[in-house]
Backbone bond lengths (Angstrom), bond angles and torsions (degrees), N, CA, C in turn:
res aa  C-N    CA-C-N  psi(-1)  N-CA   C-N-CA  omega(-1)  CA-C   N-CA-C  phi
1 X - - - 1.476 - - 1.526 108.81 -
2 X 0.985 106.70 120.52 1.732 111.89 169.58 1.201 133.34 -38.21
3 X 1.467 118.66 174.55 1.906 104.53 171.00 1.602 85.57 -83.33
4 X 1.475 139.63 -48.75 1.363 113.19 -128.89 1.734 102.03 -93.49
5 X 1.555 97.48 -4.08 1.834 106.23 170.56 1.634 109.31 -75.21
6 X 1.324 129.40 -33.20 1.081 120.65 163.65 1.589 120.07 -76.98
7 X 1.146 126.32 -0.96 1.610 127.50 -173.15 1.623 83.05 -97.45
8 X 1.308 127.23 -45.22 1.469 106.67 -172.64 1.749 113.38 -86.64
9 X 1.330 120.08 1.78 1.417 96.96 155.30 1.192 121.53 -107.45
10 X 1.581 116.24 -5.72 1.389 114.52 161.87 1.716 111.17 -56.26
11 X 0.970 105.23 -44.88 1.488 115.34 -175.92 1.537 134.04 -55.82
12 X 1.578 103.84 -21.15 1.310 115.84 -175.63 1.757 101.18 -98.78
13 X 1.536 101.70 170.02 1.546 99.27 -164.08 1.328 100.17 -96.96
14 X 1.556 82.30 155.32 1.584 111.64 -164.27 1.643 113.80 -80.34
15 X 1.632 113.30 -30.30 1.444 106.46 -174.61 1.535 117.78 -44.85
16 X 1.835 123.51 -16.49 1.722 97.81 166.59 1.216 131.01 -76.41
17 X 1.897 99.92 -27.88 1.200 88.55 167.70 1.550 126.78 -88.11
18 X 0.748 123.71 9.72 1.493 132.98 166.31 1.456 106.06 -65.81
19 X 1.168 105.94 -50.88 1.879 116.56 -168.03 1.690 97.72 -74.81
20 X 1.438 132.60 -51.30 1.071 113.74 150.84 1.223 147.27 -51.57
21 X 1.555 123.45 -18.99 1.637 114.63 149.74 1.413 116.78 -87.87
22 X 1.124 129.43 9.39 1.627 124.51 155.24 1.488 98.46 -77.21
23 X 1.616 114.56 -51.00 1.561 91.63 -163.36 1.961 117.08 -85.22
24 X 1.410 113.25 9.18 1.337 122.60 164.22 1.626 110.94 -76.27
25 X 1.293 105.11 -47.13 1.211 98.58 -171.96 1.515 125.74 -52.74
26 X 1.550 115.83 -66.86 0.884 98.81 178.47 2.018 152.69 -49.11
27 X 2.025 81.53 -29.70 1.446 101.24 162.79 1.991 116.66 -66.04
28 X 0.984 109.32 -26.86 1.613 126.69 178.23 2.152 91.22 -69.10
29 X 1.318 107.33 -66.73 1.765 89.24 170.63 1.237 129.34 -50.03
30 X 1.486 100.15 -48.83 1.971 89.02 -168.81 1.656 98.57 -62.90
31 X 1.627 128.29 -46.14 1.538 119.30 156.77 1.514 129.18 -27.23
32 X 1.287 114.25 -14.23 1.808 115.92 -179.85 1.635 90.67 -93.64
33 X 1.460 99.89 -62.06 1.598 92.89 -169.80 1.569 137.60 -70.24
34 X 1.372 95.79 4.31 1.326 115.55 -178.07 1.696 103.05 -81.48
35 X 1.525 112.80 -58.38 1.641 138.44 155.51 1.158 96.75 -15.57
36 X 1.325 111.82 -99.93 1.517 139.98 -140.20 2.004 94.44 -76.96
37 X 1.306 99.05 137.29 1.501 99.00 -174.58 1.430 121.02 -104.65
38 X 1.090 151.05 103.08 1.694 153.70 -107.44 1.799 77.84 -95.97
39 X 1.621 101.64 161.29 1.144 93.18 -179.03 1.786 103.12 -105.04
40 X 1.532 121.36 151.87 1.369 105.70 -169.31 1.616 111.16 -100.16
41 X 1.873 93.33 148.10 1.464 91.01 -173.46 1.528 105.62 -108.69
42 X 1.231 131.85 122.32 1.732 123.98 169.21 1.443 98.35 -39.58
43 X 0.688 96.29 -69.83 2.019 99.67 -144.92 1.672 111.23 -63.60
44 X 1.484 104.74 24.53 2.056 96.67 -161.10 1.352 90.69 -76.88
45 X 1.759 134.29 144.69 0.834 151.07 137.50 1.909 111.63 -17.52
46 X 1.150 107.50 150.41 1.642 98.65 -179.88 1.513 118.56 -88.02
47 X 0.907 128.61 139.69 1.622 145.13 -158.25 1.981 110.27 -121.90
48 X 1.228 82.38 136.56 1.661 79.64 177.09 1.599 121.52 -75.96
49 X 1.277 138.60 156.22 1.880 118.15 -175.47 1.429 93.06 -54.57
50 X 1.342 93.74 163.11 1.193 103.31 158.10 2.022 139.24 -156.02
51 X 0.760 142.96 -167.83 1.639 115.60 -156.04 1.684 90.07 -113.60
52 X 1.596 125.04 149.32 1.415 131.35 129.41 1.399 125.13 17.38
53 X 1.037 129.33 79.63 2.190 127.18 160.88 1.251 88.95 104.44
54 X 1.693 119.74 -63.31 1.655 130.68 -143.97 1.793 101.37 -80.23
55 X 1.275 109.10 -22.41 1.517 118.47 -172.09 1.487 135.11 76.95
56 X 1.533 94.95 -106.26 1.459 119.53 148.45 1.685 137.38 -98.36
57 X 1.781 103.93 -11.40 1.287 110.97 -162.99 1.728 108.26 -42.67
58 X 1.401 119.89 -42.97 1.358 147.30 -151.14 1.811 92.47 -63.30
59 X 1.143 121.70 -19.22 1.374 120.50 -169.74 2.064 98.72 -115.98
60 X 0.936 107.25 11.58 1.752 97.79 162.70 1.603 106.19 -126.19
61 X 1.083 119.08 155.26 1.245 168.91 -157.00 1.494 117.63 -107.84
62 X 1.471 106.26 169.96 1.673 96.49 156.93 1.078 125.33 -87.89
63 X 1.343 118.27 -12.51 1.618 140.49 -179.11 0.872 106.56 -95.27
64 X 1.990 135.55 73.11 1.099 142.12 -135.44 1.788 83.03 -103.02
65 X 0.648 124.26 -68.51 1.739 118.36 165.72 1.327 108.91 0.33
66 X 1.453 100.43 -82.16 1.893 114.04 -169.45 1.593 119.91 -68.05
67 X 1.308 105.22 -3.50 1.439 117.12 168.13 1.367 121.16 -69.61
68 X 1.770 104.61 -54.69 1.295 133.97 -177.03 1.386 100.69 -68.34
69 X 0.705 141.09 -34.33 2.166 140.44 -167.24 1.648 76.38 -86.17
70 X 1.333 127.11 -78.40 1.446 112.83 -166.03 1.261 103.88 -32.65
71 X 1.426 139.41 -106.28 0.764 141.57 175.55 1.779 124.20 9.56
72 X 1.448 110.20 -67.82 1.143 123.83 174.55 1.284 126.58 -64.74
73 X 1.715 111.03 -8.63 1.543 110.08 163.70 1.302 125.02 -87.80
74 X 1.727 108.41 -0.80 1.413 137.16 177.08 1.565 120.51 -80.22
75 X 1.628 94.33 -55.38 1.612 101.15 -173.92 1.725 96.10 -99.44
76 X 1.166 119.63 -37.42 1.594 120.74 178.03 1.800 114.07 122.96
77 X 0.808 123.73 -120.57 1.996 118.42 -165.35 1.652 97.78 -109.01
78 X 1.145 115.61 -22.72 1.870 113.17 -168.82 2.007 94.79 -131.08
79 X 1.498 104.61 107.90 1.255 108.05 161.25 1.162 134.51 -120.33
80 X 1.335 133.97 -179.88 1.654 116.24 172.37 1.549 99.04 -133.35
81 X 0.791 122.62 134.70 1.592 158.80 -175.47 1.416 124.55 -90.05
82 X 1.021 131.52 129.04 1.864 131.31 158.29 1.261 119.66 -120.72
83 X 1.772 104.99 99.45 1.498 103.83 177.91 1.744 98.89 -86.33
84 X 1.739 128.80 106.49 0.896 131.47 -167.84 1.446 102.21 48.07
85 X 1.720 128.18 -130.37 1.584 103.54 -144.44 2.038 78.23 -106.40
86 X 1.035 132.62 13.85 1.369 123.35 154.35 1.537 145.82 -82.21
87 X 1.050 95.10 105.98 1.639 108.45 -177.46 1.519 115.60 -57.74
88 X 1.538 111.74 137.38 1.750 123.62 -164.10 1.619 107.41 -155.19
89 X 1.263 91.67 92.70 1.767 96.68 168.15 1.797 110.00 -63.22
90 X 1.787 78.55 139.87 1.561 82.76 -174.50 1.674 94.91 -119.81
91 X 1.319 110.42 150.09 1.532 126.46 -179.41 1.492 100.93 -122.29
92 X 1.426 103.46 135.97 1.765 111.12 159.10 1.274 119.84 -158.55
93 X 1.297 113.59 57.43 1.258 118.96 174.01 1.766 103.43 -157.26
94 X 1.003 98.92 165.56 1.845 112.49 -162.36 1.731 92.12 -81.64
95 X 1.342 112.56 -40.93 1.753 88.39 179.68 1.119 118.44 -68.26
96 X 1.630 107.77 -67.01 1.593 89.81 -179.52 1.460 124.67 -78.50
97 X 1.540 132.67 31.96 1.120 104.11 143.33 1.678 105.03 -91.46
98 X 1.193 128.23 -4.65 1.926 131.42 162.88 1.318 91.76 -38.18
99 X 1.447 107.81 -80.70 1.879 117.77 -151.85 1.888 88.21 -69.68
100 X 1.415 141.66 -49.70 1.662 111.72 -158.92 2.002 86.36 -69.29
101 X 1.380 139.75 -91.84 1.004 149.49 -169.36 1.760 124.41 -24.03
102 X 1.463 114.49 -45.05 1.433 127.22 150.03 1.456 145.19 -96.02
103 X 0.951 102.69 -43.57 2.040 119.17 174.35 1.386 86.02 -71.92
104 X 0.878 138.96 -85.86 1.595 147.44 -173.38 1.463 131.75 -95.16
105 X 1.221 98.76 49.87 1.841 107.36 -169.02 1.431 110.18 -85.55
106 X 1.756 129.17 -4.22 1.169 141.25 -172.79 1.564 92.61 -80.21
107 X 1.476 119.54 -41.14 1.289 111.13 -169.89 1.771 119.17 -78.59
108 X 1.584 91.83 -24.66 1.472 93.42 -173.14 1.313 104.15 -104.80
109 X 0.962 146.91 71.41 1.639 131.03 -143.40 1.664 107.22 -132.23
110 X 1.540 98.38 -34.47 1.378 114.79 -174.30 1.607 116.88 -84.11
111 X 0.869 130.55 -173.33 1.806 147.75 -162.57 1.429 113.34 -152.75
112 X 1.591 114.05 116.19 0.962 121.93 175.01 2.079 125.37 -40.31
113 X 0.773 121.09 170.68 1.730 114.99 168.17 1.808 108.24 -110.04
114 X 1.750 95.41 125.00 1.396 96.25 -173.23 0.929 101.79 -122.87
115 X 1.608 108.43 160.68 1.607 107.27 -163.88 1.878 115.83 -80.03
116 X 1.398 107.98 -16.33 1.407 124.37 -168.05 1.969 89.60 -91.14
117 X 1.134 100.60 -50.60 1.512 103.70 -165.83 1.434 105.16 -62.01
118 X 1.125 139.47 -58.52 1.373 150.70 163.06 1.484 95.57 -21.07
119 X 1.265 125.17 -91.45 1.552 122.33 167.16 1.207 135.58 -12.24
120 X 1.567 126.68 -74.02 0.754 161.11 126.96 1.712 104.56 17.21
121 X 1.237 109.83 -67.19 1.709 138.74 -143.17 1.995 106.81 -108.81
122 X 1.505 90.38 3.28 1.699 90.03 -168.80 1.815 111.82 64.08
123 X 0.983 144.59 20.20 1.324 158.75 174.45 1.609 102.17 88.30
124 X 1.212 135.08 65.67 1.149 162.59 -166.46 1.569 106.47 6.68
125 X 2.084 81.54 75.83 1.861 103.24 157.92 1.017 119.83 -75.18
126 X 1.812 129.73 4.62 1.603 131.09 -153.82 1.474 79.09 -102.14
127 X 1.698 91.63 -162.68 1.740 130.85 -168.27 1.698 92.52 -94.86
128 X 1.574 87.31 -64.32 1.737 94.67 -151.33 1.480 120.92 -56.56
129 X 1.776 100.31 -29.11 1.942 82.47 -157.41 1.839 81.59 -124.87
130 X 1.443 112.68 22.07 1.890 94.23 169.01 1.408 98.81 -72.16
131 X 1.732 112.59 173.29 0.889 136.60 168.83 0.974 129.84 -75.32
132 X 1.481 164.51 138.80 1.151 153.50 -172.54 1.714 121.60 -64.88
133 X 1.676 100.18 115.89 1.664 99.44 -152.00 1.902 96.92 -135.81
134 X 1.070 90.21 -166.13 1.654 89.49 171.34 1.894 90.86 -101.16
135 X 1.479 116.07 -28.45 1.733 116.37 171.16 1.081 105.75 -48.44
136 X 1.419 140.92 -71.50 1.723 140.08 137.85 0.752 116.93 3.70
137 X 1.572 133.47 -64.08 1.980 117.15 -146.80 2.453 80.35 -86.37
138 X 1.267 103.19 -21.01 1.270 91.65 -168.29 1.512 115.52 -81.85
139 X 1.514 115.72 -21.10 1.254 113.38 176.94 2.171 117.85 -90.22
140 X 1.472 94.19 -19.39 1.421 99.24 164.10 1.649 105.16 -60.05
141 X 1.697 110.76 -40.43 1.558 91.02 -171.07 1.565 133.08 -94.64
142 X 1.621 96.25 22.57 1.137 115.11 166.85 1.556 122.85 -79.23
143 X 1.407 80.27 -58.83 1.488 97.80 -174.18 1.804 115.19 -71.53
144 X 1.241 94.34 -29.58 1.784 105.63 161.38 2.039 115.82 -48.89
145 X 0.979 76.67 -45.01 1.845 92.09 -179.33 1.518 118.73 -86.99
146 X 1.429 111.00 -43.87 1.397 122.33 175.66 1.365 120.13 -66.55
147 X 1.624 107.86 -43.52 1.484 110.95 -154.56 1.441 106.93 -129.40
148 X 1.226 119.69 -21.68 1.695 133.22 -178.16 1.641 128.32 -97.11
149 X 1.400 90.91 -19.50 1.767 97.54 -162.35 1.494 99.22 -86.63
150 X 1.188 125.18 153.45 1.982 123.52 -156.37 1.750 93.19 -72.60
151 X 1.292 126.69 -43.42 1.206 108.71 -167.76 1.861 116.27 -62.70
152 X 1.164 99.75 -9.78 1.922 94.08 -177.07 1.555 90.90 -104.35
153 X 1.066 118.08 -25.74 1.901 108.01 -177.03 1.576 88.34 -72.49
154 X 1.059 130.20 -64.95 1.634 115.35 -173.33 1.600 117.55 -43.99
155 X 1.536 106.97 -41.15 1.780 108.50 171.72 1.551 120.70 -52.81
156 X 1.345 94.69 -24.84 2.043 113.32 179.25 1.580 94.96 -75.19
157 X 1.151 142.32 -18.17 1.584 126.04 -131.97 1.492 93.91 -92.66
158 X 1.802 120.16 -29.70 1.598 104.16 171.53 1.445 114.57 -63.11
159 X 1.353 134.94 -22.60 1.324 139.66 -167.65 1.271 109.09 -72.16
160 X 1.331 103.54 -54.32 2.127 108.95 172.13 0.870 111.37 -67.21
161 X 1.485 141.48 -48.34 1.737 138.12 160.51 1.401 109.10 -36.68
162 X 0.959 120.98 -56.56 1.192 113.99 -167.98 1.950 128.22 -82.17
163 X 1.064 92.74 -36.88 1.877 118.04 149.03 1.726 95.47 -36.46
164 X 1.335 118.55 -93.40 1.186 143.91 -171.48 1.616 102.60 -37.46
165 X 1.154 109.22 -64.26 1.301 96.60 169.33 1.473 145.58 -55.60
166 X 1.861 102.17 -23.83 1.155 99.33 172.47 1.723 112.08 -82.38
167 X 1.262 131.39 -28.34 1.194 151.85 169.12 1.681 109.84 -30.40
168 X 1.463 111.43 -62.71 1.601 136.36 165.87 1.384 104.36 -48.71
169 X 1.430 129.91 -49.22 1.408 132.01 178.94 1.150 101.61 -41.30
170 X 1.560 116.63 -68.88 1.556 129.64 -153.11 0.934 106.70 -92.60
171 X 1.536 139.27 -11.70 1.941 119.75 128.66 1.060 124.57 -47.88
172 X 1.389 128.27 -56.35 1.420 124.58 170.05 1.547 117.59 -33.97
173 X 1.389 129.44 -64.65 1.307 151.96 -174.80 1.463 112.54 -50.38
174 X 1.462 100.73 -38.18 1.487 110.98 -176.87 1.857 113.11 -88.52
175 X 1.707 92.47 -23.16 1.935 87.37 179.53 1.544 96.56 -96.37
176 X 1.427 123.45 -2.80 1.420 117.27 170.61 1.373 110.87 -60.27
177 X 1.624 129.06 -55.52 1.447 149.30 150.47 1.011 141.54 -20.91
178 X 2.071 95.26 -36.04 1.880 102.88 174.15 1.756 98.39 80.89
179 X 1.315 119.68 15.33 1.342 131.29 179.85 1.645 103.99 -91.26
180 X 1.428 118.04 133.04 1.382 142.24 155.78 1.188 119.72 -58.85
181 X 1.443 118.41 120.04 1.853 109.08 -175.07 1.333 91.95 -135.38
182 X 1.338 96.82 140.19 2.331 120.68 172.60 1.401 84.05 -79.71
183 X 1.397 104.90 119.29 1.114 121.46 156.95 1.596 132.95 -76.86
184 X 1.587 103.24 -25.96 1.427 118.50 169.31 1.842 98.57 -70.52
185 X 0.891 131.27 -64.14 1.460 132.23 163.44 1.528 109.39 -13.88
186 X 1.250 122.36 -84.70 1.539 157.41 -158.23 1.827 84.26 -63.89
187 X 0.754 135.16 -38.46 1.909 135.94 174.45 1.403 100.85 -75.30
188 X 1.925 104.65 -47.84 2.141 78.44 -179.26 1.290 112.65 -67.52
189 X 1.331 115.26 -35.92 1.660 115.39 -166.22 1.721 100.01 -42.00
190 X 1.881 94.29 -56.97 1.583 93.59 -166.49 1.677 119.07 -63.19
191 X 1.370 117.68 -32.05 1.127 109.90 166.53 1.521 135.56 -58.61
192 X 1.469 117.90 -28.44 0.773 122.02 -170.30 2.036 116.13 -103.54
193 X 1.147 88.38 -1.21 1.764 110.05 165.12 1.565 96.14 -75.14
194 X 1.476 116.17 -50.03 1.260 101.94 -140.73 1.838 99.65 -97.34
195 X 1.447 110.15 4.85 1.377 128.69 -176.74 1.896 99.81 -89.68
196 X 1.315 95.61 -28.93 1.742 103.99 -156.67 1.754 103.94 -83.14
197 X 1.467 100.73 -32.67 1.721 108.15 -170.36 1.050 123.16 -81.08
198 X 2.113 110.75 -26.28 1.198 140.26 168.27 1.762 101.21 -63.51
199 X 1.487 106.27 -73.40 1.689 102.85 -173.63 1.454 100.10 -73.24
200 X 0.966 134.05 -66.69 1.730 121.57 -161.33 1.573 111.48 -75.86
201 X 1.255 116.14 -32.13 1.725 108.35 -177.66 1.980 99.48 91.59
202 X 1.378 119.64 11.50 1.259 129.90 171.69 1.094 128.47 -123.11
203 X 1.038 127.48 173.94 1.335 144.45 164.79 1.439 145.32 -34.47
204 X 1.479 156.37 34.48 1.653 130.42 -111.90 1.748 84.09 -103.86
205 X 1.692 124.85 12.51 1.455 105.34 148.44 1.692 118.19 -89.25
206 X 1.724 105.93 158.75 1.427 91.40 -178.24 1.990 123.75 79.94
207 X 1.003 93.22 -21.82 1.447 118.80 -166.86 1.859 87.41 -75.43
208 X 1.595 103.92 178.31 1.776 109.97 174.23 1.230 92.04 -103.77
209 X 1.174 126.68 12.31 1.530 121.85 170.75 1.644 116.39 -73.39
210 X 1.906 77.14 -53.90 1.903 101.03 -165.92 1.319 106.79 -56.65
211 X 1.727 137.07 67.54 1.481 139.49 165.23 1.459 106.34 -130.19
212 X 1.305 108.00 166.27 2.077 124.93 166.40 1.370 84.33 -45.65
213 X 2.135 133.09 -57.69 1.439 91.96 -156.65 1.340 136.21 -101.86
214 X 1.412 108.32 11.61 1.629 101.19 150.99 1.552 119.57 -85.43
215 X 1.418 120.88 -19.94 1.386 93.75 177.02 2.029 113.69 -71.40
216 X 1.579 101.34 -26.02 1.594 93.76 171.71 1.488 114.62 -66.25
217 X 1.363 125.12 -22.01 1.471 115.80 -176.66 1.495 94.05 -83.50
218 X 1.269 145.39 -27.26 1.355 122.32 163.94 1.254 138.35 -57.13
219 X 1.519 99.32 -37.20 1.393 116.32 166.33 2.115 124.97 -67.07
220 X 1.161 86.61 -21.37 1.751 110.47 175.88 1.799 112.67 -86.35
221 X 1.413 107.30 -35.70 1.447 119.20 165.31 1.546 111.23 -50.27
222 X 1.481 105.49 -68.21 1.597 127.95 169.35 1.074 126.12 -29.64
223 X 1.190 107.30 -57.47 1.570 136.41 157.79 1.498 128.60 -30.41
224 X 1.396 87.99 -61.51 1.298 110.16 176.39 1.600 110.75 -73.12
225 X 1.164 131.71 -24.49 1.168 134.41 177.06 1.306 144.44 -63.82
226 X 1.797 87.91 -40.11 1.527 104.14 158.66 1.779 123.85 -116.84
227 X 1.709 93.93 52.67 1.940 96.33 -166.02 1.475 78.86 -107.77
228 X 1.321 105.07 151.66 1.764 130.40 -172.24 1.468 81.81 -75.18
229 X 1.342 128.63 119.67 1.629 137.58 148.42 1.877 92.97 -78.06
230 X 0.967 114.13 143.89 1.639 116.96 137.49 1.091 132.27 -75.41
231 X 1.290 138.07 -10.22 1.537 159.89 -155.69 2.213 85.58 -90.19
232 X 1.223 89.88 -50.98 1.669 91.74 174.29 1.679 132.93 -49.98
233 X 1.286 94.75 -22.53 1.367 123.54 -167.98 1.280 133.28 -110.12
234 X 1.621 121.55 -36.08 1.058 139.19 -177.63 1.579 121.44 -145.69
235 X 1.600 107.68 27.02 1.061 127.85 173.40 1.839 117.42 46.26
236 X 1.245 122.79 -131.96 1.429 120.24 155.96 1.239 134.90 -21.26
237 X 1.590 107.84 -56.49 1.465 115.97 166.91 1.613 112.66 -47.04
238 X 1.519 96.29 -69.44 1.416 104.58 177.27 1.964 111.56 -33.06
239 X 1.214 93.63 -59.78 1.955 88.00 -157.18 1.758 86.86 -54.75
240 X 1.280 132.73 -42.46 1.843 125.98 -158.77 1.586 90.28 -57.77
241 X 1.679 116.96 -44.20 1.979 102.42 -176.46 1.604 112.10 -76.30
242 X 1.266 117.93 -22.47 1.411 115.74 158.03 1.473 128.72 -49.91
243 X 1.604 91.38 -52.76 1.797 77.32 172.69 1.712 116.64 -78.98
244 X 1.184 106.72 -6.25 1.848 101.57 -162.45 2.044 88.86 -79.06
245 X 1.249 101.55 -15.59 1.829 109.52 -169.36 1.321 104.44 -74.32
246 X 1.460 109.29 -45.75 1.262 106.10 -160.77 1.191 132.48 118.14
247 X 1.712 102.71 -10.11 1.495 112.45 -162.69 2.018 111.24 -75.07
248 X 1.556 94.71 -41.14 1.507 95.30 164.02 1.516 117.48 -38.17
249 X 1.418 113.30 -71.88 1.495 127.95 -170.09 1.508 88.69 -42.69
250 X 1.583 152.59 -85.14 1.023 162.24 -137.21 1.689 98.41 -91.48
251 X 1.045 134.42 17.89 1.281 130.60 140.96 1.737 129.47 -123.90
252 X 1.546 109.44 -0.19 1.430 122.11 140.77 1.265 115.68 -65.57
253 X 0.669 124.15 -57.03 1.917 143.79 175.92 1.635 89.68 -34.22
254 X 1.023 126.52 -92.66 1.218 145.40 172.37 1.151 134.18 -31.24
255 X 1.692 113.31 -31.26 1.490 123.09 149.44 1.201 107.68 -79.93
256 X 1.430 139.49 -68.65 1.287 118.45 168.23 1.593 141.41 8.29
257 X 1.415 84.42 -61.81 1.633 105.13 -157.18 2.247 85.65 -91.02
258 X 0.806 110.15 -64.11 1.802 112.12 171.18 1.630 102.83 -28.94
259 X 1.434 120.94 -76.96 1.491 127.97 164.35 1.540 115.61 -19.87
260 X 1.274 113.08 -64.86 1.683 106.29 -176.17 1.361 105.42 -68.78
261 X 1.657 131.11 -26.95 1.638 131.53 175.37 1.649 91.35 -74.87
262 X 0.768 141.64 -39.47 1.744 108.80 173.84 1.223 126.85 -101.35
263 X 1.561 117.93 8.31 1.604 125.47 159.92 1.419 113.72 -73.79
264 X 1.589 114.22 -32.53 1.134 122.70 177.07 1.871 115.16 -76.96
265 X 1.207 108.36 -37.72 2.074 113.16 -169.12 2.164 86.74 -89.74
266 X 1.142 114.56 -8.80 1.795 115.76 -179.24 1.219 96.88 -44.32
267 X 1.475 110.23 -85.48 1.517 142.92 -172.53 1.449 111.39 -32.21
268 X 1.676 113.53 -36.51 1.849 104.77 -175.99 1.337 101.95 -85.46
269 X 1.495 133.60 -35.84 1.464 108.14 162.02 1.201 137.18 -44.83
């Protein structure tokens, strides 16, 4: 083949073949798992059928709740799940989440790795969504001592009194008026006053915080936290429908804007 036969198919556009390795791929998986023979476990919890690559997805909803109870009135309180070719025990009942969460919380203890959360989390420097580590058992026992143990929650107790009280003011003021108040609103303010005086020793009224658009970028964080990536699911494949979605673009966006809110509250500690 020539140089100038390869300059003209380099040259032409790529979106078919692009669209043809999306549609290999997935046929190239269900071909692995068809191959390769799963190994069997006696004891798996019971699982609903389920389809080729996609699994179980085909049976949730947006009402990921009311999906799961269906489901669970089928197989019963302990199920097993396939989000695409990943397996996910599902719990819905108060005992056994007792025995997985308490009787046996050593086993279940840890958190999957998500592609939004990872992001999200600075590669999961937080509490909530790291993985179970010795970084973990060390930051639980910080915050166990720092932030949990009764003698520092009582040191907090002028901060919530006083939060709370101002909160009550500006109901009062507002039913003096015959004025309508968001109550979902009027809870972030207060929560997040009483989050701000505790960690920063300031103010979060008055603040460049206190606007509609940080409480929507919190709510967009959140959001983002628990949105189905495919990247979770189908690895490679997944991240190429992630970006064709959009979800990347709209979770840069979102770190971005999070990043400059804690470059800015850094400095007053």
């Amino acid at each position: 083949m020539s140089l100038d036969t390869i300059i003209r198919l380099l040259s032409r556009p790529m979106w078919p073949l692009l669209a043809l390795i999306l549609l290999a791929c997935p046929l190239l998986l269900l071909l692995l798992r068809l191959i390769r023979k799963p190994k069997q476990c006696p004891n798996k919890p019971p699982s609903p059928p389920k389809l080729p690559i996609i699994g179980n997805l085909h049976q949730l909803d947006a009402l990921l709740h009311q999906s799961l109870a269906k489901l669970a009135e089928k197989c019963g309180p302990v199920m097993l799940l396939h989000f695409g070719p990943e397996p996910a025990i599902v719990i819905s009942s108060a005992a056994a989440a007792k025995e997985a969460l308490k009787t046996r919380d050593a086993d279940f203890s840890s958190r999957p790795r998500m592609f939004c959360g990872a992001k999200i989390t600075y590669n999961y420097s937080d509490v909530a969504l790291v993985p179970y580590s010795e970084y973990w058992r060390q930051m639980k026992k910080i915050t166990t001592l720092e932030l949990y143990s009764s003698k520092r929650v009582q040191s907090f107790g002028s901060v919530r009194v006083d939060e709370v009280n101002a909160m009550l003011e500006s109901l009062a003021v507002s039913a003096a008026k015959g004025e309508a108040v968001d109550l979902g609103e009027m809870m972030f303010t207060l929560t997040a006053s009483i989050m701000f005086k505790i960690a920063f020793g300031t103010s979060f009224k008055g603040s460049m915080m206190d606007d509609k658009g940080f409480e929507k970028l919190v709510h967009e964080a959140e959001g983002l936290l628990g949105t189905f990536a495919a990247a979770d699911f189908f690895g490679c494949v997944g991240w190429v429908v992630d970006k064709l979605t959009g979800l990347h673009l709209r979770l840069d966006r979102t770190f971005r804007r999070l990043d400059q809110f804690f470059q800015h509250v850094v400095p007053i500690v």
